[in-house]
C-alpha positions in Angstrom: 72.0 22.0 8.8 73.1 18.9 11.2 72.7 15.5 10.0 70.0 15.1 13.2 68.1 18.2 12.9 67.2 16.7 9.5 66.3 13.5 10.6 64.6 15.0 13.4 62.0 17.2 10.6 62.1 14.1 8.2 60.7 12.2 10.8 58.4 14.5 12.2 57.4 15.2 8.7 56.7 11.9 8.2 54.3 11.1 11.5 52.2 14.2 10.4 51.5 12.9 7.1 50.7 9.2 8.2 48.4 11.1 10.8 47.1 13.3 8.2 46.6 10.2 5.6 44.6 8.5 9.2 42.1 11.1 9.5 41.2 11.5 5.9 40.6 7.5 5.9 38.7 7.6 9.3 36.5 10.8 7.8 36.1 9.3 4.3 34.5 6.0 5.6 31.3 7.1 7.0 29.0 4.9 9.8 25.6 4.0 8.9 22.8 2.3 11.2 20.5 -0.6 9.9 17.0 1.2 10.0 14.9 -1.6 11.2 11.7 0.2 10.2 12.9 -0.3 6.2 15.0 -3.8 6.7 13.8 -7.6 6.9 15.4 -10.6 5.9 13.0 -13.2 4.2 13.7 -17.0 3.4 12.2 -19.4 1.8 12.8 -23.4 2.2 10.7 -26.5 0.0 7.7 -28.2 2.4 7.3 -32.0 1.6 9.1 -31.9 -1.4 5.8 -30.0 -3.4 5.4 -26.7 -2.3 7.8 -23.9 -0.8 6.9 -22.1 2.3 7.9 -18.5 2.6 8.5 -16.3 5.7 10.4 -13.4 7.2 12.4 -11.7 10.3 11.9 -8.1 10.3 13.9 -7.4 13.3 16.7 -6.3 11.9 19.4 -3.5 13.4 23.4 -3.4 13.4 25.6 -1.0 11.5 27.5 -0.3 7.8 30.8 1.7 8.3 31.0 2.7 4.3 33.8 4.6 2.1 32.5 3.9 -1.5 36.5 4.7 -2.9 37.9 2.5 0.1 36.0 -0.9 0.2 39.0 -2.2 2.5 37.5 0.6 5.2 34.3 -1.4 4.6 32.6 -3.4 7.1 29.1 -4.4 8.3 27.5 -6.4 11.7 24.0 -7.7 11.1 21.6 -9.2 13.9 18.6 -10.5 13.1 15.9 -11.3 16.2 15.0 -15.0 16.1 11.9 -14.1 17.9 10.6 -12.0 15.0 10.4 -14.8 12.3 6.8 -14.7 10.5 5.3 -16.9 8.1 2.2 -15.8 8.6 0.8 -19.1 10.2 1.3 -18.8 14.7 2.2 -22.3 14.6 4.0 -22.4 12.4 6.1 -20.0 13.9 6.2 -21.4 17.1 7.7 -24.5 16.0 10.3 -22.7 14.5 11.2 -20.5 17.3 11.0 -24.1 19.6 13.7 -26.2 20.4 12.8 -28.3 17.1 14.7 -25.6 14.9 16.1 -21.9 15.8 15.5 -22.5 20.2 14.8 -18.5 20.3 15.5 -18.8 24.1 18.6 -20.5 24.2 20.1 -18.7 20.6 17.8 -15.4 20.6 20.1 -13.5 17.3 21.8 -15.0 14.1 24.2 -12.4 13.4 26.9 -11.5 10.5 30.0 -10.1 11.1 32.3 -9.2 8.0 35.9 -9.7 7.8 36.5 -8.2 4.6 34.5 -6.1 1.5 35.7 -6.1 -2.0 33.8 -4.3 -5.0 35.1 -5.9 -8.4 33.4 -6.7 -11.8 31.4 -9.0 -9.9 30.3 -6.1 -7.5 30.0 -6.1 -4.3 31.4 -9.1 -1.7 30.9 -9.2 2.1 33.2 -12.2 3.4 32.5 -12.9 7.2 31.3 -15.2 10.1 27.7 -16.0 9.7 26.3 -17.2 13.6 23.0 -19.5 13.4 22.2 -21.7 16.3 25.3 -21.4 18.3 27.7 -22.3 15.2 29.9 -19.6 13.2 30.9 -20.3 9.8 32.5 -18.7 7.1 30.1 -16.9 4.6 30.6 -14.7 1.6 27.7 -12.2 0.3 27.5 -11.0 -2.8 25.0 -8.0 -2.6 24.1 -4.5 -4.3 24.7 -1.2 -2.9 22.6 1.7 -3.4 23.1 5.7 -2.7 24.1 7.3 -0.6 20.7 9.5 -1.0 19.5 12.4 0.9 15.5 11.7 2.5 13.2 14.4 3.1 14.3 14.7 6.1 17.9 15.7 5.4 19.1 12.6 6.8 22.1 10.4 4.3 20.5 6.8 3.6 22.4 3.6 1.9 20.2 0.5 0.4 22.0 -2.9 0.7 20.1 -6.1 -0.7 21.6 -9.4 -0.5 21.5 -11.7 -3.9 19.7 -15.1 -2.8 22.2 -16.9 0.0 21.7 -20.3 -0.3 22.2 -22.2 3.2 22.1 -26.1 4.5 20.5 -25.8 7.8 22.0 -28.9 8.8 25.3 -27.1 8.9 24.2 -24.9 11.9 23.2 -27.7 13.7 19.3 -27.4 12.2 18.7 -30.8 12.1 14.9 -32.2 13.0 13.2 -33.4 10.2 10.7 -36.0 9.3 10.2 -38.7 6.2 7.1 -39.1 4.1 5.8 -42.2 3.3 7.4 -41.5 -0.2 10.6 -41.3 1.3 11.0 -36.9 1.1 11.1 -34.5 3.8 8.8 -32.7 5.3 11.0 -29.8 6.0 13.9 -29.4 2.9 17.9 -29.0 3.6 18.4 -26.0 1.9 16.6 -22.7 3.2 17.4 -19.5 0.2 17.8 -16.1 2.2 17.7 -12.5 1.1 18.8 -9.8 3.4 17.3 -6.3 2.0 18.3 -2.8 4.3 18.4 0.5 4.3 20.7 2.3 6.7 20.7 5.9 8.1 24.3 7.9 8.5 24.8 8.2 12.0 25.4 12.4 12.9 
């Protein structure tokens, strides 16, 4: 057979088997959206120095693209609505949708965009950009992964929770604050996050 016939069916050869090795990765990794009915976020940050205040933002959506034998196909994008916070106190919640902290007008979603998964001993890591306030940074989530299951109502479902993320708000630009007499804050520095979501295949 002539040298270029060959090369000609080696090559084609190989373009059908990195095609072939494309589809089985895009069909392996499977897309799953947040279900905001069964997702919330809920923090928690220290009031004048003696007590710890608790509260949540159930508006939750965005998508998981997962492959449980591929965590390089990995990937999630989370958006939380600011406008949704809830500390069960209306005040309370106003101030912290007002310019004073999160401005819901001016920065309505903090969102979290991954770069990279990795599942190890440790389990599972989401590396990405974490937007609060206007300002990105770099953030890595540890968190656990659950399922895939199959609901009553024939539909694939994923459970992601988040293990504690501990943030300085004054890193994302979360900076009013005022001093007691005793020389603490009323509002603390550090505000402890967990993310918990369950996410529906998309069909």
């Amino acid at each position: 057979m002539p040298r270029i016939m060959v090369s000609k069916i080696v090559s084609a050869a190989a373009v059908g088997l990195v095609s072939l090795l494309m589809v089985s990765s895009a069909q392996a990794a499977d897309t799953y959206n947040i279900d905001p009915a069964h997702s919330a976020a809920t923090f928690a940050v220290r009031h004048m120095v003696i007590s710890t205040v608790r509260g949540s933002i159930p508006a939750v959506s965005g998508t998981i693209v997962f492959d449980p034998e591929n965590p390089a196909a990995c990937s999630v994008q989370a958006v939380l609505e600011v406008a949704s916070i809830d500390t069960d106190n209306t005040m309370r919640d106003t101030d912290l949708k007002s310019v004073n902290f999160l401005d819901a007008v001016k920065f309505p979603k903090i969102e979290f965009v991954s770069t990279r998964i990795e599942h190890g001993k440790a389990g599972w890591i989401a590396h990405g950009k974490l937007t609060i306030h206007g300002v990105t940074k770099e953030l890595s989530i540890p968190f656990e992964l659950s399922g895939p299951v199959k609901d009553p109502w024939g539909n694939t479902r994923i459970g992601v929770e988040t293990l504690p993320i501990k943030l300085d708000r004054k890193d994302y630009g979360l900076t009013y604050n005022k001093t007691l007499d005793s020389g603490g804050l009323v509002v603390g520095d550090i505000v402890t996050i967990t993310i918990s979501a369950e996410a529906t295949k998309a069909k």
